[in-house]
Backbone as CSV, one residue per row, in Angstrom:
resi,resn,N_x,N_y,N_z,CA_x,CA_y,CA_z,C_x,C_y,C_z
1,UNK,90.466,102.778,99.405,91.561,103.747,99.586,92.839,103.011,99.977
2,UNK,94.145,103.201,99.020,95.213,102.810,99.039,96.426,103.537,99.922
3,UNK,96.855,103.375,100.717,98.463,104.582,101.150,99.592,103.882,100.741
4,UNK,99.908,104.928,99.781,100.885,104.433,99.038,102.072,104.556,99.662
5,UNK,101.911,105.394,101.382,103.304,105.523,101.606,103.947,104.015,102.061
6,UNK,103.544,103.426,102.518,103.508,101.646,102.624,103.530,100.764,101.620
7,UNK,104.876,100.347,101.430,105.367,99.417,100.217,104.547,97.957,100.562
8,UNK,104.368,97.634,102.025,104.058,96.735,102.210,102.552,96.797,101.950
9,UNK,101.648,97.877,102.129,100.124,97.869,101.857,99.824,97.953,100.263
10,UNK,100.789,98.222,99.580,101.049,97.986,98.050,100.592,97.011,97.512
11,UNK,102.096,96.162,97.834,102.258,94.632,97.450,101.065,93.967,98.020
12,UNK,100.682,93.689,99.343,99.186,93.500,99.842,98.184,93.674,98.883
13,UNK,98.081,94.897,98.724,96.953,95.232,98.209,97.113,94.901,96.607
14,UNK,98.454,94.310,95.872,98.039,93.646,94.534,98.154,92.443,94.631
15,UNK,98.723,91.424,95.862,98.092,90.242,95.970,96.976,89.658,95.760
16,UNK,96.339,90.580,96.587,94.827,90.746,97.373,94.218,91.101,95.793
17,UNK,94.681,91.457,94.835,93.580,91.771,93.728,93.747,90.766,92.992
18,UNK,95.017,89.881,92.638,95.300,88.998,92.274,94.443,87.599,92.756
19,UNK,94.233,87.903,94.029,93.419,86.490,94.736,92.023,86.611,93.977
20,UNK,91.404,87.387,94.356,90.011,87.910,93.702,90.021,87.800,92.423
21,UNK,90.790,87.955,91.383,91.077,87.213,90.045,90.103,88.652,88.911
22,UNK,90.886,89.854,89.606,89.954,91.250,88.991,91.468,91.551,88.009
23,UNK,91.125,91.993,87.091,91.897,92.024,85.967,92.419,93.113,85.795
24,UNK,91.497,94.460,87.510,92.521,95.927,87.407,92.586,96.051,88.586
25,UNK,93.916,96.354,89.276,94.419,96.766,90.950,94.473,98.003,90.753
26,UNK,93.990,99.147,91.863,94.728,100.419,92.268,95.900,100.541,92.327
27,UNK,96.730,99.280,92.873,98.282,99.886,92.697,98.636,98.562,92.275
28,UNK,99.086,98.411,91.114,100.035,97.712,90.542,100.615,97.383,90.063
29,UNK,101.778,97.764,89.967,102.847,98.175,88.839,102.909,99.468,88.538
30,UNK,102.156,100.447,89.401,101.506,101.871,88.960,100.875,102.085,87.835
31,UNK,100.587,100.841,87.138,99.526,100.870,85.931,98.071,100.230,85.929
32,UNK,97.692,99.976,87.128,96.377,99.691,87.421,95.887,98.442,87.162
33,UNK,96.866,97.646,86.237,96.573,96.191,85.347,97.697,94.827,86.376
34,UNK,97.221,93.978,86.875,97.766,92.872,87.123,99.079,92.829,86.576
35,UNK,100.100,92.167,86.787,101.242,91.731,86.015,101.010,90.523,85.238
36,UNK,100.243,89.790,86.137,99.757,88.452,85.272,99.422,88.584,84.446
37,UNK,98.224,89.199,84.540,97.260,89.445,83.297,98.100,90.027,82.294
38,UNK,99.276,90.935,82.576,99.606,91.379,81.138,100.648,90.306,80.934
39,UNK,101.304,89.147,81.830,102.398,87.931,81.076,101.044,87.204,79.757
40,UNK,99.840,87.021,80.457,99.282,86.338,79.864,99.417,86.606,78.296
């Protein structure tokens, strides 16, 4: 469970999916997909 009212538990929380190297975040970008993964 994400609170989105926290910009900072956001960004956290798509770091944090980014570290783990999972190819879909709950919040990120509000499209559920890494940013990386879609530069790639």
């Amino acid at each position: 469970a994400v609170d989105l009212g926290g910009d900072e538990k956001e960004v956290s929380r798509c770091i944090n999916c980014d570290g783990v190297g999972s190819l879909t975040c709950t919040t990120c970008q509000g499209s559920g997909i890494q940013p990386r993964y879609l530069d790639r």
